[in-house]
C-alpha positions as CSV (number, residue, x, y, z in Angstrom):
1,X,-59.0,-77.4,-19.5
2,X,-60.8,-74.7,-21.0
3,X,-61.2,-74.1,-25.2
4,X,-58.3,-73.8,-26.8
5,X,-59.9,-70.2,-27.9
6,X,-60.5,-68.7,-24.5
7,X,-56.9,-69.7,-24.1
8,X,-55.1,-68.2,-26.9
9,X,-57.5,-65.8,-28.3
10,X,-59.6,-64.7,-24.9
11,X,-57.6,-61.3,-25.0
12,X,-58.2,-60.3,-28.6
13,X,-61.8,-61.3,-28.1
14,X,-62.5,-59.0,-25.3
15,X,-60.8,-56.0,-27.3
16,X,-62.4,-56.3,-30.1
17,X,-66.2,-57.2,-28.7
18,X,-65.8,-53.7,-26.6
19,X,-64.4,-51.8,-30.2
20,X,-67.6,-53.7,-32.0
21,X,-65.3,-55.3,-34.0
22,X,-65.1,-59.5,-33.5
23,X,-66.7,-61.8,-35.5
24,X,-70.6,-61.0,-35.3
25,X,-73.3,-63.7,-34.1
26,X,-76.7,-64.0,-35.5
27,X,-77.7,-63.2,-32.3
28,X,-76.0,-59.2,-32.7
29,X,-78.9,-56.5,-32.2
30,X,-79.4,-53.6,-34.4
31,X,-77.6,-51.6,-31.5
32,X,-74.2,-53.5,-31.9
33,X,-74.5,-53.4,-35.8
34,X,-74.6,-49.8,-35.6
35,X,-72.2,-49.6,-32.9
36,X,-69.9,-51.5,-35.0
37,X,-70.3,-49.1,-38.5
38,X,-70.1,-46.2,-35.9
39,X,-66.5,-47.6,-35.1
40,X,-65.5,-47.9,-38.5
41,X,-66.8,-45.2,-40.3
42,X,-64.4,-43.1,-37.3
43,X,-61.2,-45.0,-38.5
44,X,-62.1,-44.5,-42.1
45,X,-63.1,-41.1,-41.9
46,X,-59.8,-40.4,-40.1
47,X,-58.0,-41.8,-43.0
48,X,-60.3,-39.9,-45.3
49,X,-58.9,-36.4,-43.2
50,X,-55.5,-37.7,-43.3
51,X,-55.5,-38.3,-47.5
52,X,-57.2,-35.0,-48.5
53,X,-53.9,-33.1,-46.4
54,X,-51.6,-35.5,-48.1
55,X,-53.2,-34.3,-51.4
56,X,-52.9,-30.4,-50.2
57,X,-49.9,-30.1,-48.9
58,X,-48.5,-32.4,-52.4
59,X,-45.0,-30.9,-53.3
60,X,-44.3,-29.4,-49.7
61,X,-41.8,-32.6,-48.3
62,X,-41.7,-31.6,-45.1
63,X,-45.3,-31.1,-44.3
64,X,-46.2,-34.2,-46.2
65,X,-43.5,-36.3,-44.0
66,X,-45.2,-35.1,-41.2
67,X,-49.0,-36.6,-42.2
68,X,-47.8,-39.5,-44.4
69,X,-46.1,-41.7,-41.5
70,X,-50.0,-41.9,-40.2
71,X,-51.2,-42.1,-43.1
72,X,-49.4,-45.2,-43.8
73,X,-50.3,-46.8,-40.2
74,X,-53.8,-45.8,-41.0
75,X,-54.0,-47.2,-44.1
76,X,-52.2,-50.6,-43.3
77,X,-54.9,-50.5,-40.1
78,X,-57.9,-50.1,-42.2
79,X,-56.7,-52.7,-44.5
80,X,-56.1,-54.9,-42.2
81,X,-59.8,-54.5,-40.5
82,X,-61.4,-54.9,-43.9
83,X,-59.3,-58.2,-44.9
84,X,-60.3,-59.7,-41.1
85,X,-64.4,-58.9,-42.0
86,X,-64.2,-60.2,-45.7
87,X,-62.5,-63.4,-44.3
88,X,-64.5,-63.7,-41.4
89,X,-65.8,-67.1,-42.2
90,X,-62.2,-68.2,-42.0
91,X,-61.6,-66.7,-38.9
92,X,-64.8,-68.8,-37.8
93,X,-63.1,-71.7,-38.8
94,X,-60.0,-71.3,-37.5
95,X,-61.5,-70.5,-33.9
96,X,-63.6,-74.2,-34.9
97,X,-60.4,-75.8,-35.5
98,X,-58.5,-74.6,-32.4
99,X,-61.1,-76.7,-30.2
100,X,-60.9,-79.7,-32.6
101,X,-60.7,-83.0,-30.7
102,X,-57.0,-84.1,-32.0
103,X,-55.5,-81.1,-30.5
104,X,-56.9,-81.2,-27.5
105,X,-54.4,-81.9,-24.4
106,X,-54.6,-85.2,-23.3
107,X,-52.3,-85.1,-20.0
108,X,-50.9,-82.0,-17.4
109,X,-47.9,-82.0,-19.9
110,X,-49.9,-80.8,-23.2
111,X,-51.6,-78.4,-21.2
112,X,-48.3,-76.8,-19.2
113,X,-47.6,-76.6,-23.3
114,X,-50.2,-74.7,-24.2
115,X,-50.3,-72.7,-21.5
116,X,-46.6,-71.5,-21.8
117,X,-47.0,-70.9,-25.4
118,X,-50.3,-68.9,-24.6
119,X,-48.8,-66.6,-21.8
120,X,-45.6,-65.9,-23.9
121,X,-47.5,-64.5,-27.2
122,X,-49.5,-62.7,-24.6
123,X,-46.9,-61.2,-23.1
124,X,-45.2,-59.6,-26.2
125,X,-48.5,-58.5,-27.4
126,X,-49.3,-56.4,-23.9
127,X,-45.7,-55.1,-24.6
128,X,-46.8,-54.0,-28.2
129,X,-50.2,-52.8,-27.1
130,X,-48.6,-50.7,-23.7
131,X,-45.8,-48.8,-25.9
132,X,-48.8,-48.1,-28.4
133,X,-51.1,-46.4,-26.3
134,X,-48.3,-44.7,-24.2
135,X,-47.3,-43.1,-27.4
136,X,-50.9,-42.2,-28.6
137,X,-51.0,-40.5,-24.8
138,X,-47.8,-39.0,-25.6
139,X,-48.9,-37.2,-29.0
140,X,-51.9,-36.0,-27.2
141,X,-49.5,-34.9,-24.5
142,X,-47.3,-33.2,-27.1
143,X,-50.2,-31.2,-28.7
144,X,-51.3,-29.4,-25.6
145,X,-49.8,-25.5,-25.4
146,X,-47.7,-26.7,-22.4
147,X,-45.1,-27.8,-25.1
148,X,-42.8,-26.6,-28.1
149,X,-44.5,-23.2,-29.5
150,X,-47.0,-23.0,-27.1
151,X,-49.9,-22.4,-29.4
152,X,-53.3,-24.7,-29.5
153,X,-52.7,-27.3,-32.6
154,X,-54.4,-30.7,-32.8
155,X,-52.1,-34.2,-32.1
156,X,-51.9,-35.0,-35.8
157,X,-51.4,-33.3,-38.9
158,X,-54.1,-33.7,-41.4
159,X,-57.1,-31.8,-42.6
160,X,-60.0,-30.7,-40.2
161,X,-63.3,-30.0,-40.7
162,X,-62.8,-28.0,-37.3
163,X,-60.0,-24.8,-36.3
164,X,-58.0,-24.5,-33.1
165,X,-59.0,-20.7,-32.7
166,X,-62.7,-21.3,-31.1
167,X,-64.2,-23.3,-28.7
168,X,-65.5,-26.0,-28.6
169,X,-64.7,-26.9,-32.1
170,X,-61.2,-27.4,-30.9
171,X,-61.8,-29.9,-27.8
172,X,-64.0,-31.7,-30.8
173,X,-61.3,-32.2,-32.7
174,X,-58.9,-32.8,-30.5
175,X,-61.3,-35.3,-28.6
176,X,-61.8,-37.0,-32.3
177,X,-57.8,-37.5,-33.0
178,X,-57.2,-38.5,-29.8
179,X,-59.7,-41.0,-29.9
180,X,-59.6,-42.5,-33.1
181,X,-55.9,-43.2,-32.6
182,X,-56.4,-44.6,-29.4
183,X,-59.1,-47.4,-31.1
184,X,-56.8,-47.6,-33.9
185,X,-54.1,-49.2,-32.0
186,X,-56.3,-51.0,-29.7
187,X,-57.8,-52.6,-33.3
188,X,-54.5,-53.3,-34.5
189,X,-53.8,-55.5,-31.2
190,X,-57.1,-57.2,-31.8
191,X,-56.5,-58.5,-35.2
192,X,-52.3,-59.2,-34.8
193,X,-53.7,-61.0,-31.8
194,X,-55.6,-63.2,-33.7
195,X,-52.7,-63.9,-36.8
196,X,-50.1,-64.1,-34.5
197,X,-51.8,-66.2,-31.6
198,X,-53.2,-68.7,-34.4
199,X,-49.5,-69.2,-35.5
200,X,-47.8,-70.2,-32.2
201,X,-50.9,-72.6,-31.5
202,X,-49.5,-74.4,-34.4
203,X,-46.1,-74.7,-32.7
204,X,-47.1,-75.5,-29.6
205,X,-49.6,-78.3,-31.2
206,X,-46.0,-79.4,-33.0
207,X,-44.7,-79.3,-29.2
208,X,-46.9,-81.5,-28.0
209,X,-46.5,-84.2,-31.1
210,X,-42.7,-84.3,-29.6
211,X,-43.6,-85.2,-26.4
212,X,-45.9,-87.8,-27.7
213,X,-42.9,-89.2,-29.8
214,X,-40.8,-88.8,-26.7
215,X,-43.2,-90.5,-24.0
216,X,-42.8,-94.0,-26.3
217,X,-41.8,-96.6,-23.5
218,X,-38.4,-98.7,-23.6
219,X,-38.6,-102.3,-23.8
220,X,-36.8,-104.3,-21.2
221,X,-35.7,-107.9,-21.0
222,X,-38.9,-108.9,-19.5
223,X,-41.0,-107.5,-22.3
224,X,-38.6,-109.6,-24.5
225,X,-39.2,-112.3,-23.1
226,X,-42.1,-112.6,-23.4
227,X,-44.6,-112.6,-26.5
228,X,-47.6,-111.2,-25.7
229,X,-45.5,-108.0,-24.1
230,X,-43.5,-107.3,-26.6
231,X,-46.6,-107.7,-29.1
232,X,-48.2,-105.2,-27.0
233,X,-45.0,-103.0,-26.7
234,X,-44.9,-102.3,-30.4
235,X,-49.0,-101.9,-30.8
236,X,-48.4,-99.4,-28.2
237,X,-45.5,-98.1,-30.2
238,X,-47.3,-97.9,-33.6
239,X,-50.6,-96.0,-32.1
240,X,-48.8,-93.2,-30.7
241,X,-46.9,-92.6,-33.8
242,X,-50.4,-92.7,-35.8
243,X,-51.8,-90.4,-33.7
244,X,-48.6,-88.0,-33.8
245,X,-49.2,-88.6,-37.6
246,X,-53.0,-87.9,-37.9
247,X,-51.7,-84.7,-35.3
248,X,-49.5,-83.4,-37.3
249,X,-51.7,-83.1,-40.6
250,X,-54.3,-81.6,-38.7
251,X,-51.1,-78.7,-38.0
252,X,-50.7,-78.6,-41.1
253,X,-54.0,-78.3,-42.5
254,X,-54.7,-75.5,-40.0
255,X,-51.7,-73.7,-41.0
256,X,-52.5,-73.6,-44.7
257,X,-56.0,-72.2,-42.9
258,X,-54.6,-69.0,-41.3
259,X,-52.3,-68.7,-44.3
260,X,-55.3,-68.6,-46.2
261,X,-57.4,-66.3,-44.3
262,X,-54.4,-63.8,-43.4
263,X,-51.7,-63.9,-46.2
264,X,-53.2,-60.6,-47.5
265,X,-53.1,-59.0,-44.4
266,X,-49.7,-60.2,-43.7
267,X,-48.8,-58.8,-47.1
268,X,-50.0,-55.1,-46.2
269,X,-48.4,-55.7,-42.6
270,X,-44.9,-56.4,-44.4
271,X,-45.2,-53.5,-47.7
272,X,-47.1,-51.0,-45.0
273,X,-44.3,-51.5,-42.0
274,X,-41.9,-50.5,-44.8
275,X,-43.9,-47.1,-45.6
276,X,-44.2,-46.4,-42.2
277,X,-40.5,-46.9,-41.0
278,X,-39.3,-44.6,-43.9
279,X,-41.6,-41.9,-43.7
280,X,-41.4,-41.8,-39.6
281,X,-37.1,-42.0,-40.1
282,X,-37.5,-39.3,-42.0
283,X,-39.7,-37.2,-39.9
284,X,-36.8,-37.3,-37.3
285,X,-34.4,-36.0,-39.7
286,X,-36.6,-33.0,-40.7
287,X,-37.7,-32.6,-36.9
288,X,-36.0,-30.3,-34.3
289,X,-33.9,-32.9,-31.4
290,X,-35.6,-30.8,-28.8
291,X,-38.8,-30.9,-29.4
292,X,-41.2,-33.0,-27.6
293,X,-42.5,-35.1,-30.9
294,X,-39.2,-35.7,-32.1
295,X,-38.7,-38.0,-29.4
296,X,-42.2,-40.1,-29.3
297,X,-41.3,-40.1,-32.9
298,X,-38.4,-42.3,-32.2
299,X,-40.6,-44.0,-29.9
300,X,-43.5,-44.8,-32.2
301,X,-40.6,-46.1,-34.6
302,X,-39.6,-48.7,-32.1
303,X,-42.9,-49.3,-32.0
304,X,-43.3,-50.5,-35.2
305,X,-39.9,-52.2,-35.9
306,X,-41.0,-54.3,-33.2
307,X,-44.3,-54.9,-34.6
308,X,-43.0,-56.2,-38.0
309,X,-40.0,-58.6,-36.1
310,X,-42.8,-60.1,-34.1
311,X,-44.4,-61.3,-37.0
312,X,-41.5,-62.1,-38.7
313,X,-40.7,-64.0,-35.6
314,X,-43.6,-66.0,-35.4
315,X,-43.3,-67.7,-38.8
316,X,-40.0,-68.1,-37.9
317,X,-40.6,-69.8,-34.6
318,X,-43.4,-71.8,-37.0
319,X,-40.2,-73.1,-39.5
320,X,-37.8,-73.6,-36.4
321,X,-40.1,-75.8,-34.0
322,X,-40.7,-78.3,-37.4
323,X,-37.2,-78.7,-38.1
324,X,-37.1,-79.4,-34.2
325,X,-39.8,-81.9,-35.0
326,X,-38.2,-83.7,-37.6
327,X,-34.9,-84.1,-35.1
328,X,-36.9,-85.4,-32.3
329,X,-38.1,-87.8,-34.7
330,X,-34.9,-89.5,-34.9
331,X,-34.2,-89.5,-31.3
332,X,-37.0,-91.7,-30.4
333,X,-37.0,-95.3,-29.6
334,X,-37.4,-96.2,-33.1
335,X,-34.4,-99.2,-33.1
336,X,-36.5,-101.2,-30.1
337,X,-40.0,-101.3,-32.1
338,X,-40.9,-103.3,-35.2
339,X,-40.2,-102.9,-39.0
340,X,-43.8,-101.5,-39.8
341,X,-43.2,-98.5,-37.1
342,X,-39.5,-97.4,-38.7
343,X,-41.2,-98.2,-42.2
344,X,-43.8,-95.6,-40.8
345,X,-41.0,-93.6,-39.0
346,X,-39.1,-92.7,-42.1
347,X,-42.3,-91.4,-43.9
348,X,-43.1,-89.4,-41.3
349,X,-39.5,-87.7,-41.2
350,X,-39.3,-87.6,-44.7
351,X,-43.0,-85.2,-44.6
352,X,-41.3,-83.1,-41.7
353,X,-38.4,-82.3,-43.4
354,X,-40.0,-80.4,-45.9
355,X,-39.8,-76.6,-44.0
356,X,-43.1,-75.5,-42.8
357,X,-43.4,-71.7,-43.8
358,X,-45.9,-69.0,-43.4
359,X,-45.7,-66.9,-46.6
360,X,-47.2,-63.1,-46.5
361,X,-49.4,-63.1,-50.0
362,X,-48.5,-66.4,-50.7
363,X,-45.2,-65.7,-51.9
364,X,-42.9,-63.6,-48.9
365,X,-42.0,-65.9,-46.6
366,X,-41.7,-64.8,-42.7
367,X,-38.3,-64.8,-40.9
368,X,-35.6,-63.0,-38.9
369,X,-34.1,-63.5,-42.5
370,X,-37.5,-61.0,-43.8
371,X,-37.0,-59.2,-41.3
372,X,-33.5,-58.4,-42.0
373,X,-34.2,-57.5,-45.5
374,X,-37.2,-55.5,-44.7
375,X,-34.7,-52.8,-42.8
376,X,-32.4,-52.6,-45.4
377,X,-34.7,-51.6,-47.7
378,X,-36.2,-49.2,-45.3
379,X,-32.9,-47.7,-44.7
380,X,-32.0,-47.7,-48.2
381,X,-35.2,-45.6,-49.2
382,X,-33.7,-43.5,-46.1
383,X,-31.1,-42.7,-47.3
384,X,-32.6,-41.4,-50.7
385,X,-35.3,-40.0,-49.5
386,X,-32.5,-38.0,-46.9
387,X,-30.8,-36.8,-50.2
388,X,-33.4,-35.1,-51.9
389,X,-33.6,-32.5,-49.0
């Protein structure tokens, strides 16, 4: 079996080693230092262009609409990079804890667990990651003169150093844009990779607790019969359920560790989402249906509704597989072993019934129920926004 790391994480590692931006060694040259500012300093400095249009163009609605959507996916992306490097010592400790000896698989079953657990967040992150860049391709696409007016403009619409009337000051530009947005999303699936991917190891540890609890052997006349057997039978019994127990602190622990290192940045992902769902809705209202942006507009606002129900989803799938817990609990074999194992038993359910929730900033907790709430506020500031035109 490999680390737990490679096997949950091995994706977001790869992005963001080749973006300069994973957890350093003290073993980085001077090369990948600067590598790493020179990344940076592009998605800040594209935020910087994006701020001092905003500032401009203050009082024109439509013209700020169309910058402040990106402005708010910049800004929530920046955030999010800066959080991940001031907490990087808890991101060391998290990958430390994911290779800890009490959760590593100890038969075919844990692994098949893990595994399943690792492919599925996997899978909806490629999803996320696919739409992204298809859309960044598209408002690249959309800028060229092939499309709407026909005139040379650059993807976005922020202030520029550079015009579109000469060359090559315009292929800069637009080479800039293009490529800063690119690395912006590719950034953003590198640290939701990590939250995210951190989350459903916890419920797949809590998985694998279950099928500990499960795999406690039934006692048959023979083993009643005799002593030493059925002495045996409930030592057997009374390990596995101190080793589910000693498990499912260490769950515990480590999900008051990635609450710890990412509750800010779930914070801005929840209050940003919401900025960025209003301000893109209403960029559709102002834009023409024909046009080419107006529809990757829609498409970038998918995008991001997804975005926020995945990790709404994930807390919730962290809540919903320890309330399974706690049920499995009781349908163990718990009437054929002895009076210190239900004595034990009943402990241990009354710890798991206490919900297990991920809160953004401490205080917002993450589910479908969030999630719910987060559109109905978006849609409310929608609708007001929609009346001042």
């Amino acid at each position: 079996m490999t680390k737990l790391t490679n096997l949950f994480l091995n994706r977001a590692q790869h992005v963001m080693k080749y973006l300069g931006v994973w957890v350093p060694n003290e073993s980085d040259t001077i090369y990948r230092k600067l590598y790493k500012i020179f990344m940076l300093s592009l998605q800040y400095t594209f935020l910087l262009f994006q701020m001092i249009f905003v500032v401009q163009a203050w009082g024109d609605l439509e013209a700020v609409a169309d910058a402040v959507y990106l402005l708010f996916t910049q800004a929530s992306l920046c955030c999010k990079i800066a959080i991940f490097h001031i907490n990087i010592e808890g991101v060391r400790e998290l990958c430390q804890q994911m290779n800890n000896e009490v959760f590593r698989p100890t038969s075919v079953v844990h692994e098949r667990i893990l595994q399943i657990r690792a492919k599925n967040i996997k899978r909806l992150l490629l999803c996320f990651i696919v739409a992204a860049e298809m859309i960044c391709l598209a408002w690249g696409v959309a800028a060229l003169p092939l499309f709407d007016n026909g005139s040379r403009k650059f993807p976005f619409v922020m202030w520029m150093p550079v015009n579109t009337d000469s060359s090559p000051q315009y292929e800069i530009g637009f080479l800039f844009q293009e490529l800063t947005i690119s690395t912006s999303a590719m950034m953003y699936y590198g640290v939701d990779s990590v939250a995210f991917s951190t989350v459903i190891f916890a419920c797949a540890q809590m998985e694998i607790i279950m099928e500990k609890i499960l795999s406690i052997e039934s006692r048959n006349d023979a083993v009643l019969k005799n002593v030493p057997s059925l002495t045996k039978h409930y030592f057997n019994g009374n390990k596995i359920l101190i080793e589910c127990v000693k498990h499912y602190q260490a769950v515990i622990t480590f999900k008051e560790l990635v609450e710890n290192t990412f509750h800010i940045y779930m914070f801005f992902q929840l209050t940003g989402t919401v900025g960025i769902i209003v301000m893109s809705a209403f960029r559709i209202l102002v834009l023409e249906s024909e046009r080419f942006q107006f529809i990757s507009t829609i498409i970038y606002v998918i995008v991001m509704v997804s975005q926020i129900y995945l990790c709404c989803w994930c807390g919730h799938e962290l809540t919903a597989t320890n309330e399974k817990l706690h049920r499995v609990l009781y349908m163990s074999l718990w009437y054929e072993q002895d009076v210190k194992f239900q004595r034990a038993l009943c402990f241990t359910m009354a710890r798991t019934q206490r919900p297990l929730v991920l809160r953004a900033g401490h205080y917002i907790s993450l589910s479908r129920q969030t999630f719910v709430a987060i559109l109905r506020m978006s849609y409310s500031y929608i609708a007001v926004l929609n009346q001042t035109m």
